[in-house]
Backbone of each chain as ProteinMPNN parsed JSONL, in Angstrom:
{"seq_chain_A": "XXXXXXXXXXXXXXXXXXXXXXXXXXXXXXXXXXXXXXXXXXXXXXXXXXXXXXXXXXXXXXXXXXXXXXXXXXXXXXXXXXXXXXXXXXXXXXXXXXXXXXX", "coords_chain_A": {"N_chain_A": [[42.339, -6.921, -8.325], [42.033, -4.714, -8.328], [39.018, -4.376, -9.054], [37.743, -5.92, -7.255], [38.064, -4.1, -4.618], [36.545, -1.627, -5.552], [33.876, -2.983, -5.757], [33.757, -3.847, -3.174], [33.008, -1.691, -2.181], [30.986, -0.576, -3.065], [29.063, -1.933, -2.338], [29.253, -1.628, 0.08], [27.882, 0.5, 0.511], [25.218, 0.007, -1.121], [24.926, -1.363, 1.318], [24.486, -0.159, 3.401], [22.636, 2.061, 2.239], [20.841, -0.194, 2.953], [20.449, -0.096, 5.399], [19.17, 1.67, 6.124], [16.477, 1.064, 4.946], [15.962, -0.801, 6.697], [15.823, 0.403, 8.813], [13.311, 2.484, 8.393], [11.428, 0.412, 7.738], [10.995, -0.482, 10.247], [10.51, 1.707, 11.814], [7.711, 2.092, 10.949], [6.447, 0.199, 11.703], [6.213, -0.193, 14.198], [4.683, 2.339, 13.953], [2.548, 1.623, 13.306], [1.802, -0.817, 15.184], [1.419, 1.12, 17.635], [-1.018, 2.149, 16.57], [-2.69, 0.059, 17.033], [-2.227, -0.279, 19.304], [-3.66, 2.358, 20.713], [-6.216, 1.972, 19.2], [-7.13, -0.62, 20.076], [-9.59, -2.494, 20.336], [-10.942, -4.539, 23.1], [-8.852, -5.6, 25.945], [-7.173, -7.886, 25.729], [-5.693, -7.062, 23.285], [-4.525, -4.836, 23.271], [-2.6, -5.829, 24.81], [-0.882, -7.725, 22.989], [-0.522, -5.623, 20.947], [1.282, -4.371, 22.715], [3.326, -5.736, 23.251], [4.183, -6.692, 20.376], [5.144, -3.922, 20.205], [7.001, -4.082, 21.777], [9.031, -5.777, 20.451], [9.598, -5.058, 18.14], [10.901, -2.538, 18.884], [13.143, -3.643, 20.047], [14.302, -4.522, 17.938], [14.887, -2.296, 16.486], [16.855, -1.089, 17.744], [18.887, -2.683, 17.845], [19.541, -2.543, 14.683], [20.084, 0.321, 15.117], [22.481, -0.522, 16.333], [23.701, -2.114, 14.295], [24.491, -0.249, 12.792], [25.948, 1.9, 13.855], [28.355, 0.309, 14.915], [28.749, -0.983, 17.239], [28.724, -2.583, 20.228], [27.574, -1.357, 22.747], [24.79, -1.214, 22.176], [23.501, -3.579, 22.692], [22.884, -4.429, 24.707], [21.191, -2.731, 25.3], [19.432, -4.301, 24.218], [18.678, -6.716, 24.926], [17.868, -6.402, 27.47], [15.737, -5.409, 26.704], [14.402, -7.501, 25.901], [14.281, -9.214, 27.544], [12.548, -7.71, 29.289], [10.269, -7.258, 27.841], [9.058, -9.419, 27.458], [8.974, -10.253, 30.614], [6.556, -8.66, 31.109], [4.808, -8.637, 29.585], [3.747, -11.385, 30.316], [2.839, -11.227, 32.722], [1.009, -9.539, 32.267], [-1.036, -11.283, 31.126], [-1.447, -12.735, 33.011], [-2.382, -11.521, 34.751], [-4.99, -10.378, 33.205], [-5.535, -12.853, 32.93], [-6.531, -14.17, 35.574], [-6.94, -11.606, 37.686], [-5.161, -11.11, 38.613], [-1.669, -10.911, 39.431], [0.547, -11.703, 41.322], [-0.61, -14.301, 42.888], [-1.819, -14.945, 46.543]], "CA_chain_A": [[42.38, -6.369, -6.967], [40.991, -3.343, -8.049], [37.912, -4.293, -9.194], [37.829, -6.423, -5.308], [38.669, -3.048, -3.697], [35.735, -1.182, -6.088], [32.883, -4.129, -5.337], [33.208, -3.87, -1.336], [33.174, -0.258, -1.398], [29.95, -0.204, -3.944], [28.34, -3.011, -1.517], [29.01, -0.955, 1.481], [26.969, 1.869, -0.103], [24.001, -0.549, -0.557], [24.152, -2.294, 2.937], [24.455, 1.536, 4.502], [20.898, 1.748, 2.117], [19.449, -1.562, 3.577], [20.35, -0.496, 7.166], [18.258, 2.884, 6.238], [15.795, 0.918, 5.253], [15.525, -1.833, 7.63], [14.87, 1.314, 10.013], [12.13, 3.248, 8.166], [10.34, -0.963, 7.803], [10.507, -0.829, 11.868], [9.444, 2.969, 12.389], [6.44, 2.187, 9.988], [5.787, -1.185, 11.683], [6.283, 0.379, 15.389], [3.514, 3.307, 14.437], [0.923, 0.434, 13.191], [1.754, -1.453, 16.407], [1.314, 2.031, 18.34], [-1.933, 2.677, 16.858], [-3.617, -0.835, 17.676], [-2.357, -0.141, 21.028], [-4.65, 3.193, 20.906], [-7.656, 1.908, 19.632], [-7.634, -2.056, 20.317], [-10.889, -2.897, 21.272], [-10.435, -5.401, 24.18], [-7.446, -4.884, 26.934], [-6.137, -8.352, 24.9], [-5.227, -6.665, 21.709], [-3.162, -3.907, 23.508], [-1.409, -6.07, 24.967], [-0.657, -8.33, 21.793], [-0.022, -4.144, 20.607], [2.358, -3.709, 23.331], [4.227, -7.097, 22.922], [4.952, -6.548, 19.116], [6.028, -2.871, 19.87], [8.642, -4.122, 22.396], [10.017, -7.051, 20.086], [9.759, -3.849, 16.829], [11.762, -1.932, 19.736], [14.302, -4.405, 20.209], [15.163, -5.071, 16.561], [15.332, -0.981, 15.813], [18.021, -0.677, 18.84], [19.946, -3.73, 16.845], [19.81, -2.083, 13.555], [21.264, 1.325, 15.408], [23.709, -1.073, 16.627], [24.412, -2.852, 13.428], [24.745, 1.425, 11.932], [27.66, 2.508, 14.41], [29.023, -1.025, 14.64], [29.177, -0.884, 18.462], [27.941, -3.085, 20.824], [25.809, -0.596, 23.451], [23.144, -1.146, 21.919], [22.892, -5.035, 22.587], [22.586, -5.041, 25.91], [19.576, -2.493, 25.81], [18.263, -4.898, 23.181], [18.739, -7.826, 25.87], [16.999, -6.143, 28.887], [13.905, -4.562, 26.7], [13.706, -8.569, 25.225], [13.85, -9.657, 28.919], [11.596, -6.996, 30.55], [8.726, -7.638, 27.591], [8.436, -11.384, 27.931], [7.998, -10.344, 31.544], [5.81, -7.463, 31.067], [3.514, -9.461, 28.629], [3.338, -12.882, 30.924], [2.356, -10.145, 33.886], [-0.257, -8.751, 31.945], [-1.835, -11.871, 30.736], [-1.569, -13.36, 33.997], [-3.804, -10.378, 35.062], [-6.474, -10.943, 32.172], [-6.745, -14.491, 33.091], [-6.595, -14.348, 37.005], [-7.55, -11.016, 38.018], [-4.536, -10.72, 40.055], [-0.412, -11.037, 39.267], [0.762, -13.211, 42.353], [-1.43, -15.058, 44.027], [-1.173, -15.503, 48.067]], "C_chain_A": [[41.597, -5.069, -6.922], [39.893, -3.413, -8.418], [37.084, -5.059, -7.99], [37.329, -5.174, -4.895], [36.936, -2.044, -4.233], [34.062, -1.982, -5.575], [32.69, -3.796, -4.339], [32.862, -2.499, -1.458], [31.841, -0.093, -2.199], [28.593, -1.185, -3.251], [28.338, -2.444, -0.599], [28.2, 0.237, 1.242], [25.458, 1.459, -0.03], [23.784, -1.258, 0.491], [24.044, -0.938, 3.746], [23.073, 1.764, 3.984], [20.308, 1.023, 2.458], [19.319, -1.112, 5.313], [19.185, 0.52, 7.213], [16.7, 2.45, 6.21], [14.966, 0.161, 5.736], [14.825, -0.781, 8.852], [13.499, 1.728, 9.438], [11.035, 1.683, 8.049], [9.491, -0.725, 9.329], [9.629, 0.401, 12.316], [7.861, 2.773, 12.212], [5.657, 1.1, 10.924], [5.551, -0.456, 13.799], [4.84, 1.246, 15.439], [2.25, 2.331, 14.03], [0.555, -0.116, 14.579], [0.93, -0.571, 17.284], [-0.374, 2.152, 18.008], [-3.186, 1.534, 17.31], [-3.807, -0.719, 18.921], [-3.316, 0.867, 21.175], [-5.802, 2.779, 21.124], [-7.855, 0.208, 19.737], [-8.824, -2.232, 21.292], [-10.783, -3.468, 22.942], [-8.884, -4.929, 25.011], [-6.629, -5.902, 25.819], [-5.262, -7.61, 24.073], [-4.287, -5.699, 22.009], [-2.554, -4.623, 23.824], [-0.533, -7.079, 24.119], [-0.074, -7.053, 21.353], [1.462, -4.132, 21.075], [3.275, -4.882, 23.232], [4.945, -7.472, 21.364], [5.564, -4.988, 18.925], [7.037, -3.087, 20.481], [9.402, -4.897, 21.525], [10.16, -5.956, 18.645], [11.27, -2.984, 17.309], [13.222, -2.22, 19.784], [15.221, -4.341, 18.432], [15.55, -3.262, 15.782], [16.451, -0.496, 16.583], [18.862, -1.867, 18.169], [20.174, -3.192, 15.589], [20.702, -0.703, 13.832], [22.552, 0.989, 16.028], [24.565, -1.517, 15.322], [25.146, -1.324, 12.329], [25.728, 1.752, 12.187], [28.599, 1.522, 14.786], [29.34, -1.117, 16.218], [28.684, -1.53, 19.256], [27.131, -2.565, 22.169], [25.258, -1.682, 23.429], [22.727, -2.801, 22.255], [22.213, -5.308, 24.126], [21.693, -4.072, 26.272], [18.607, -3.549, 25.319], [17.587, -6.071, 24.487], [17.503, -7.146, 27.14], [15.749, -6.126, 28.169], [13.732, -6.019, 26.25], [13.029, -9.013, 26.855], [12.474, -9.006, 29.714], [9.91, -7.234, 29.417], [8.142, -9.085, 27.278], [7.915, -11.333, 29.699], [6.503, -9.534, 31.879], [4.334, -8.65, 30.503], [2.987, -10.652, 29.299], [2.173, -12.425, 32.15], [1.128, -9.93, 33.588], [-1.46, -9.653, 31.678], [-2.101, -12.934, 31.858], [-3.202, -12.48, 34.576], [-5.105, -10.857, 34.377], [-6.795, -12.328, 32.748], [-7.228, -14.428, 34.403], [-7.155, -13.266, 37.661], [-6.597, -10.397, 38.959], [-3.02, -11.094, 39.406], [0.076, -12.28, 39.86], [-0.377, -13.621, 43.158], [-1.323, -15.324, 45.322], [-1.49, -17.15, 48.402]], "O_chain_A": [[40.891, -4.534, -6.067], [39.33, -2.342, -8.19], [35.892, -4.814, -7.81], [36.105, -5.095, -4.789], [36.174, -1.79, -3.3], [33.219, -1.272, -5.026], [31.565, -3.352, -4.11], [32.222, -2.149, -0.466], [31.427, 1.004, -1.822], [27.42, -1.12, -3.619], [27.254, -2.559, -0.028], [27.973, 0.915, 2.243], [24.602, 2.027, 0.647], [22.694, -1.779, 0.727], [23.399, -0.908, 4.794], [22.173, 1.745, 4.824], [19.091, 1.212, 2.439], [18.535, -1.522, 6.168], [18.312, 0.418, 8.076], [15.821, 2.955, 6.908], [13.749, 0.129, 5.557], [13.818, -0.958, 9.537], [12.514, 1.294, 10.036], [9.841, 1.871, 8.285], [8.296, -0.729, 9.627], [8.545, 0.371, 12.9], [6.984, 3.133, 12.997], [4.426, 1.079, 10.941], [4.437, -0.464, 14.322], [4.018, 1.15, 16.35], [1.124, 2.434, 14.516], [-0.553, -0.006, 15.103], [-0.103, -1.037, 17.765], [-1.112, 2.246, 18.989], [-4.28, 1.857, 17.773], [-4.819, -0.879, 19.604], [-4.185, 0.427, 21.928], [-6.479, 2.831, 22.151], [-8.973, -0.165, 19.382], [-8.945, -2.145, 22.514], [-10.542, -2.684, 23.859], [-8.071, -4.083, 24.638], [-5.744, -5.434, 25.103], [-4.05, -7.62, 24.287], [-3.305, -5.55, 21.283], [-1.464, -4.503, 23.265], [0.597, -7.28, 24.566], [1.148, -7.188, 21.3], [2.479, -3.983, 20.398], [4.394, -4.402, 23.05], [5.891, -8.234, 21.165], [6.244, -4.668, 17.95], [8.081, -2.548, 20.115], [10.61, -4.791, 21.736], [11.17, -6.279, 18.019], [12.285, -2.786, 16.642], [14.183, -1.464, 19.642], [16.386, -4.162, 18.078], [16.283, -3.075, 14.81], [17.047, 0.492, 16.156], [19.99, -1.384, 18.075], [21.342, -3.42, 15.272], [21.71, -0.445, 13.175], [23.48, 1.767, 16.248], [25.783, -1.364, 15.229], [25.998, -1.389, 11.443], [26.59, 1.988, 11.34], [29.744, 1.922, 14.998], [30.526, -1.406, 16.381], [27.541, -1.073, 19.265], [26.192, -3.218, 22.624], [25.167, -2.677, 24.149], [21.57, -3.15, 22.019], [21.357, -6.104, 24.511], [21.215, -4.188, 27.401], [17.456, -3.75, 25.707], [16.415, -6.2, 24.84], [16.419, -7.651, 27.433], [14.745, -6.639, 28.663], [12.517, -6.101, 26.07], [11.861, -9.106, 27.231], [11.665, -9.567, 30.453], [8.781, -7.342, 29.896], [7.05, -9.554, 26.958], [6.964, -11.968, 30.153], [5.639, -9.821, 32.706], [3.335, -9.154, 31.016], [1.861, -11.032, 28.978], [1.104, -12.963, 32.44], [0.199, -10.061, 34.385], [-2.615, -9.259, 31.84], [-2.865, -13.881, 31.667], [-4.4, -12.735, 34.702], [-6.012, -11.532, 34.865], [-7.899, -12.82, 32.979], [-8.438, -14.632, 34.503], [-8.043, -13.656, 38.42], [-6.847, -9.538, 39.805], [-3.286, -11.894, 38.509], [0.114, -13.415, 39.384], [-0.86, -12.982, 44.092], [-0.487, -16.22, 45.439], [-1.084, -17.657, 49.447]]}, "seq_chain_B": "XXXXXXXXXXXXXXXXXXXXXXXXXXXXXXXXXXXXXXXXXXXXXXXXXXXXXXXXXXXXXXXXXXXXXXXXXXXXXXXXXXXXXXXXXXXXXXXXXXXXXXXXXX", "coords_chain_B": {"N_chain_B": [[28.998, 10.204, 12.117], [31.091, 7.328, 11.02], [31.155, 4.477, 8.96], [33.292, 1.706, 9.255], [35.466, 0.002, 6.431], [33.369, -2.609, 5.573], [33.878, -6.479, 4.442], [33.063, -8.035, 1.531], [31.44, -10.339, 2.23], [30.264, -9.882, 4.505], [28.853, -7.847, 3.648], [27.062, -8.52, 1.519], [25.011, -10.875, 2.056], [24.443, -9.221, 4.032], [22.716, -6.993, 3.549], [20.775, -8.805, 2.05], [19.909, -9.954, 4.166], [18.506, -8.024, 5.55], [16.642, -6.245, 4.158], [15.025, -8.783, 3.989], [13.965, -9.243, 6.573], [13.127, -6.435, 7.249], [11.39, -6.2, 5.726], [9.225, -8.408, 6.449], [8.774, -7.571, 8.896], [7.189, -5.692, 8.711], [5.47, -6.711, 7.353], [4.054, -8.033, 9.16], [3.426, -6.644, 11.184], [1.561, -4.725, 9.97], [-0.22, -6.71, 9.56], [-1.143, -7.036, 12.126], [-2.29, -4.538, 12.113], [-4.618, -4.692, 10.278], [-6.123, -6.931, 10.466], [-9.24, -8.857, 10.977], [-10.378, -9.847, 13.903], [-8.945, -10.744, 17.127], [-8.258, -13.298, 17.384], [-6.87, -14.024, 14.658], [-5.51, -11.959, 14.439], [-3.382, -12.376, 16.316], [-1.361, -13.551, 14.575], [0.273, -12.295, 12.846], [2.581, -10.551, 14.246], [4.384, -12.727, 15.158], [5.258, -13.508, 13.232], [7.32, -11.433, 12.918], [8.476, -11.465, 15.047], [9.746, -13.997, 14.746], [11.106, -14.273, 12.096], [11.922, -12.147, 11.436], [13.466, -10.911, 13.936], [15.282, -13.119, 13.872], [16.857, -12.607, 11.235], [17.976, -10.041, 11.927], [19.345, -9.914, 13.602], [21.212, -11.924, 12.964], [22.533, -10.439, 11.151], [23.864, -8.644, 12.548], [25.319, -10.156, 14.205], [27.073, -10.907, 12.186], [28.188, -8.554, 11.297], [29.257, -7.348, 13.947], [31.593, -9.527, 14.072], [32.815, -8.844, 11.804], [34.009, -6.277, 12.676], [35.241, -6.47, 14.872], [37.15, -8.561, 14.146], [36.877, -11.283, 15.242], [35.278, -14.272, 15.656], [31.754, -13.154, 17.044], [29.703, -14.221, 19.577], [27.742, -13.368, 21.026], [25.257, -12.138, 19.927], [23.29, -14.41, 19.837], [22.624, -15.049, 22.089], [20.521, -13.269, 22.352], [18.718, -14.231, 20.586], [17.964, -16.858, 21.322], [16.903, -16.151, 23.905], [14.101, -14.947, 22.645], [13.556, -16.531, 20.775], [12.755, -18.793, 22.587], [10.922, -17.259, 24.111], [8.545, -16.367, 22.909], [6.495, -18.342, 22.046], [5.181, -19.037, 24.789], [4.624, -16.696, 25.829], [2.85, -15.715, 23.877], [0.8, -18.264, 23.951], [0.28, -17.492, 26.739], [-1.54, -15.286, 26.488], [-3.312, -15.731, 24.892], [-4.451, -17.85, 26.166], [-5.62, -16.219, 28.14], [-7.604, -14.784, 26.355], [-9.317, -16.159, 25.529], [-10.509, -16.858, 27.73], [-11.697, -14.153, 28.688], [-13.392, -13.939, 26.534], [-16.641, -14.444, 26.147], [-18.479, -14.22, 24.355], [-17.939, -15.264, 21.857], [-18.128, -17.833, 21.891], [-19.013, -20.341, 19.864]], "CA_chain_B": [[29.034, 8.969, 11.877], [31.705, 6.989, 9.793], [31.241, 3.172, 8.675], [34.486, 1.197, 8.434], [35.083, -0.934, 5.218], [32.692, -3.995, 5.977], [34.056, -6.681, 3.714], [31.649, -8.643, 0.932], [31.024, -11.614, 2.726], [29.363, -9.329, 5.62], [27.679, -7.032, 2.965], [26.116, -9.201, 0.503], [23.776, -11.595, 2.568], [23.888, -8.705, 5.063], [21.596, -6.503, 2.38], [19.726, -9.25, 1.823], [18.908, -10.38, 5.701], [18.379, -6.77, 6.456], [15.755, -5.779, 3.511], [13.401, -9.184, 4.171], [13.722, -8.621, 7.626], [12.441, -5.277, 7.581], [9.977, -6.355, 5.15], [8.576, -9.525, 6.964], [8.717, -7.05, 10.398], [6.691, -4.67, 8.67], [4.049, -7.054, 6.646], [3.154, -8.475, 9.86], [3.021, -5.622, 11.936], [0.383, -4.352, 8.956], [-1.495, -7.566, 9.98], [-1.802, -6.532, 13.28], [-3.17, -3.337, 12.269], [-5.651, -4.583, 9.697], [-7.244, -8.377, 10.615], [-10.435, -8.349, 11.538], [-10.226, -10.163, 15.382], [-7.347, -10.91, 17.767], [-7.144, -14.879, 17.148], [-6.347, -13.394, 13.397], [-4.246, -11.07, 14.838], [-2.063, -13.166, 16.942], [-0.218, -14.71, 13.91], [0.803, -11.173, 12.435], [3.7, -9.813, 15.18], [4.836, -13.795, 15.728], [6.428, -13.116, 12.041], [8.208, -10.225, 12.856], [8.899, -12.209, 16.331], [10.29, -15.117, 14.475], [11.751, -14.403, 11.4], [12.527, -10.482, 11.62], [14.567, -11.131, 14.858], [16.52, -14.272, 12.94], [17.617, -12.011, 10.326], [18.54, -8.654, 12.297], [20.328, -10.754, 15.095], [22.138, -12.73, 12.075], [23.264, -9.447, 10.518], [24.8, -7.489, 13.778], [26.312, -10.886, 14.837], [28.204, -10.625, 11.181], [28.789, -7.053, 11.503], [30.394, -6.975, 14.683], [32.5, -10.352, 14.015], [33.809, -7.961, 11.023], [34.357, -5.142, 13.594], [36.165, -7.195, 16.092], [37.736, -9.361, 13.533], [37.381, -12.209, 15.715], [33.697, -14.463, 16.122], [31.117, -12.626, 18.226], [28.429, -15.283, 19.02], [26.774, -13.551, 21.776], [23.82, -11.952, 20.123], [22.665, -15.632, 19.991], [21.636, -15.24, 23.473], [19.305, -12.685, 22.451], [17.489, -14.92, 19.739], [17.543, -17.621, 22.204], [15.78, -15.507, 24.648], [13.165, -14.005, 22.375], [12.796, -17.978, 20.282], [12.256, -19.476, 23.81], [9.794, -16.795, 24.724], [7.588, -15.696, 22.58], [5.395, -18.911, 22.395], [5.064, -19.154, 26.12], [3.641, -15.305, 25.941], [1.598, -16.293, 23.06], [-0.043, -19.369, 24.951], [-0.487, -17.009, 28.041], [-2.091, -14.065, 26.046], [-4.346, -16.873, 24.125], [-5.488, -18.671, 27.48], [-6.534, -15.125, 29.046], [-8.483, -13.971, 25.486], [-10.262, -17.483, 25.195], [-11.073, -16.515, 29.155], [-12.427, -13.507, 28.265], [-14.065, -13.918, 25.431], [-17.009, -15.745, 26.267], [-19.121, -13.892, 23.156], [-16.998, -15.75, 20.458], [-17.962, -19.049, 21.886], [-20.19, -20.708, 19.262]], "C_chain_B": [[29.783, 8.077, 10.86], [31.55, 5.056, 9.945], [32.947, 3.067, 7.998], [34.336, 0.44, 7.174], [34.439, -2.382, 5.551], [33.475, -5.111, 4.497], [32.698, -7.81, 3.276], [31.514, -9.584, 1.917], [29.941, -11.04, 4.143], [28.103, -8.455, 4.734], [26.602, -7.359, 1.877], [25.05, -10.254, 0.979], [23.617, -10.366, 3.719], [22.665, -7.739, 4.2], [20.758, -7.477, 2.255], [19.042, -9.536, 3.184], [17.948, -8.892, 5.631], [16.941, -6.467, 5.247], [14.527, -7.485, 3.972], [13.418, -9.46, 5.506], [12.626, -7.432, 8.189], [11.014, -5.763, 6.737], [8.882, -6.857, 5.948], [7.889, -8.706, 8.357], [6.928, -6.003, 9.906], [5.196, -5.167, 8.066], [3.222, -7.714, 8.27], [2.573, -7.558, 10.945], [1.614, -4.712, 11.206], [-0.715, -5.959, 9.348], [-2.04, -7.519, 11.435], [-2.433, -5.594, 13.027], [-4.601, -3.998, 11.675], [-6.614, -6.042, 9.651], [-7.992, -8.125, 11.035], [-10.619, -8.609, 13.663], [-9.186, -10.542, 16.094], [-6.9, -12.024, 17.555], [-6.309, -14.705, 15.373], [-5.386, -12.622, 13.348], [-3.104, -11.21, 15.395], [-0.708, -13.222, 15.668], [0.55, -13.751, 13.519], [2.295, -11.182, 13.248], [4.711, -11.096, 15.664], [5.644, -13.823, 14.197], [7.611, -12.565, 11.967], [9.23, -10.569, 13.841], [10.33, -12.871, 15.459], [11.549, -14.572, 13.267], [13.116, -12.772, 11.211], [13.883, -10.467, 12.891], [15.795, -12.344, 14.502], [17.471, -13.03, 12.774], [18.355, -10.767, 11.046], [19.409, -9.395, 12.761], [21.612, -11.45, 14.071], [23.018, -11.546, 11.288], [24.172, -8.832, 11.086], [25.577, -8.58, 14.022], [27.766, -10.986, 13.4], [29.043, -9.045, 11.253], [29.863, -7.154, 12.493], [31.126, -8.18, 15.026], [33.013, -9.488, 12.732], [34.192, -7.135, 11.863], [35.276, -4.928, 14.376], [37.458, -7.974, 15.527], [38.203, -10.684, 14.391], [35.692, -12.495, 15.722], [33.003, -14.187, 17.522], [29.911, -13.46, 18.188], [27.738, -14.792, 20.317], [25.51, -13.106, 21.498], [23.283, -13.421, 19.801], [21.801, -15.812, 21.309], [19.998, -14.178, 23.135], [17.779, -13.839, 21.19], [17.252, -16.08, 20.613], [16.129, -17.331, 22.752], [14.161, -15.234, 23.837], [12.461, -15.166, 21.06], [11.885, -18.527, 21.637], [10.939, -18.962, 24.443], [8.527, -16.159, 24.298], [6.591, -16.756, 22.316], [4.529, -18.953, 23.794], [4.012, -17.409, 26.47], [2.412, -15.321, 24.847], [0.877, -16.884, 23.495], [-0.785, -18.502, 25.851], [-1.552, -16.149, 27.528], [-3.471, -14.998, 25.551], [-5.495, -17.531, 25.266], [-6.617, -17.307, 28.15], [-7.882, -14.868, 28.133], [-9.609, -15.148, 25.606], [-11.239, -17.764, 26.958], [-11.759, -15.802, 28.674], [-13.307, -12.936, 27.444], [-15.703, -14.519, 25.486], [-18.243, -15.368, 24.989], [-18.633, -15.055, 21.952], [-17.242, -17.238, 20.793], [-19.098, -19.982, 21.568], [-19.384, -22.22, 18.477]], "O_chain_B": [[29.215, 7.978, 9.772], [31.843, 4.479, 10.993], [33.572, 3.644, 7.109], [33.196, 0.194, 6.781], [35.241, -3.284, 5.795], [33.624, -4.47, 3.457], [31.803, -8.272, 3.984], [31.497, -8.827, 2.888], [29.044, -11.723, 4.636], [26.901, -8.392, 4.992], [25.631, -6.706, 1.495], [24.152, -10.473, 0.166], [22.602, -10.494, 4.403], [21.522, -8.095, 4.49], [19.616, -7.031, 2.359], [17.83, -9.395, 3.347], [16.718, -8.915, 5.676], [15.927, -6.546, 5.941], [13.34, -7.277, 4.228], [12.493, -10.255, 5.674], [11.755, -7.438, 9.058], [9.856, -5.66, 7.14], [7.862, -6.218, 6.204], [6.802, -9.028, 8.837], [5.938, -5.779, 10.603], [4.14, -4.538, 8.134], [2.001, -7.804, 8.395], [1.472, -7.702, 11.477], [0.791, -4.134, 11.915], [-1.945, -5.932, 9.305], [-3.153, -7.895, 11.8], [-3.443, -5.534, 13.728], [-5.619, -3.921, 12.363], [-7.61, -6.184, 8.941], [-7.931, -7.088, 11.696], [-10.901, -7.726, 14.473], [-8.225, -10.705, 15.341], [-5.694, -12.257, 17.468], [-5.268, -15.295, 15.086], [-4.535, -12.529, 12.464], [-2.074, -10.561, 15.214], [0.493, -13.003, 15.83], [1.737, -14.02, 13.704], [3.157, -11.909, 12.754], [5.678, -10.839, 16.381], [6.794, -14.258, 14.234], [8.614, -12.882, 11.328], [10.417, -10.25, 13.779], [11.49, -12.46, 15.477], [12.738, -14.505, 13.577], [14.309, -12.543, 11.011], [15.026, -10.063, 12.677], [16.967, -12.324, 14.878], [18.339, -12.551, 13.503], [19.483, -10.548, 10.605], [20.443, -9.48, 12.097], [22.788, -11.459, 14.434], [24.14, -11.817, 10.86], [25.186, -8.436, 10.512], [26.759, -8.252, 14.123], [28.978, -11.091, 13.587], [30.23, -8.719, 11.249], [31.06, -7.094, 12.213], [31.456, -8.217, 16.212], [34.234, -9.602, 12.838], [35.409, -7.315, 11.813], [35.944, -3.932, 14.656], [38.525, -8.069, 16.135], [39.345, -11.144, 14.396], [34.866, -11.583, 15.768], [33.307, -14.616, 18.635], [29.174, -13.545, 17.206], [27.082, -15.672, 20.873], [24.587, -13.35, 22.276], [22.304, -13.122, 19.117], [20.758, -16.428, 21.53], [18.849, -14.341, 23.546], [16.555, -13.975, 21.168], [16.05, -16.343, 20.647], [14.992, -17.732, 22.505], [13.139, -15.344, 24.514], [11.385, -14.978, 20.492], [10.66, -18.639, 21.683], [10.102, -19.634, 25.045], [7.686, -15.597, 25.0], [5.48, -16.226, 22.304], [3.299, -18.9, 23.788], [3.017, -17.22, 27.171], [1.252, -14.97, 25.062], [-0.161, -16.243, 23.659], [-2.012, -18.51, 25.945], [-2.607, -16.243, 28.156], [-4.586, -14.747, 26.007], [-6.72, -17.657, 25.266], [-7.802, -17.34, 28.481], [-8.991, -14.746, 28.653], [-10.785, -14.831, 25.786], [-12.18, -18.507, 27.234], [-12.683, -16.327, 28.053], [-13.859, -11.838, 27.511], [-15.881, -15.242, 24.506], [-18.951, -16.328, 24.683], [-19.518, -15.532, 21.242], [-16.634, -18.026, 20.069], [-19.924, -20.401, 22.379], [-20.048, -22.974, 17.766]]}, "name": "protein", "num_of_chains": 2, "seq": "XXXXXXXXXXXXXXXXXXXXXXXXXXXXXXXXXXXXXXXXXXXXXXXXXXXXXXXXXXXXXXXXXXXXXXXXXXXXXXXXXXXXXXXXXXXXXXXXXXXXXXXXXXXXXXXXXXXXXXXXXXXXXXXXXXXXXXXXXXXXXXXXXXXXXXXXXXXXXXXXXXXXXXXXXXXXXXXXXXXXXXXXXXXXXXXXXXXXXXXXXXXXXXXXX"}
């Protein structure tokens, strides 16, 4: 029992290190994203940029969820998934058409 | 900030989701930075899409079914959402570039 009791508590030490560095993966992967968005040649490529920094976004607001064990954070995760599937459909509607809605 | 006692069964595949998660998030987000053109570049961030959002989503839904001590199955809606939609934004992004591209068409 006590070597049970010793185990979880020596496992919760390294999943408190994986959550640290599941974040510093996303920060790292967020400022790559960030800087294609800067200099991406073409409008495409930002917005390919801006479509892997919202879904980077999402999964670093789940990891500060999975940190304080609280659920918040899910239902920002939910809107920013929702708002950059529309954001991104918007944008590439634009590139192809020239225009959003059509009359 | 205090963590309660998570027990093993949450902390031992949760360490492992959570490190090739971050990894997978982070090798493809490095292929967005460094491929040479965008149809090369597509496949990068559809990694991080796919597999990176599995694993996080699979970790918090263990977490906070330890938390609650009862099964929490709604971040499922979010991998739903974000399985269901990221080809469909892929396709669209693909149709516009292969519009605008008309250099690349040899």
């Amino acid at each position: 029992m006590n070597t049970l009791a010793s185990l979880t508590s020596t496992f919760n030490a390294v999943f408190t290190q994986a959550v640290n560095f599941a974040q510093l993966c996303f920060a790292l992967a967020m400022l790559f994203a960030t800087v294609r968005l800067v200099k991406g040649p073409a409008a495409q490529d930002r917005v390919l940029a801006l479509d892997a920094l919202y879904t980077t976004g999402l999964l670093t607001l789940l990891t500060l969820g999975i940190r304080s064990q609280s659920t918040a954070y899910f239902d920002m995760a939910l809107l920013i998934a929702l708002f950059g599937f529309v954001g991104t459909l918007a944008l590439s509607r634009f590139l192809l058409r020239g225009e959003v809605i059509e009359p | 900030m205090t963590m309660s006692e998570m027990p093993l069964w949450v902390t031992v595949p949760g360490t492992l989701l959570l490190v090739i998660g971050g990894l997978v998030t982070l090798i493809g987000s490095l292929g967005l930075l460094r491929l040479p053109d965008l149809y090369a570049r597509m496949h990068g961030p559809s990694m991080g899409t796919t597999i990176g959002t599995a694993s996080v989503l699979l970790v918090s839904l263990m977490v906070s079914s330890a938390a609650s001590e009862r099964p929490v199955i709604h971040e499922l809606l979010i991998t739903m959402l974000v399985v269901m939609s990221a080809p469909v934004s892929s396709m669209m992004l693909l149709k516009a570039a292969l519009y605008r591209d008309v250099q690349r068409w040899k």
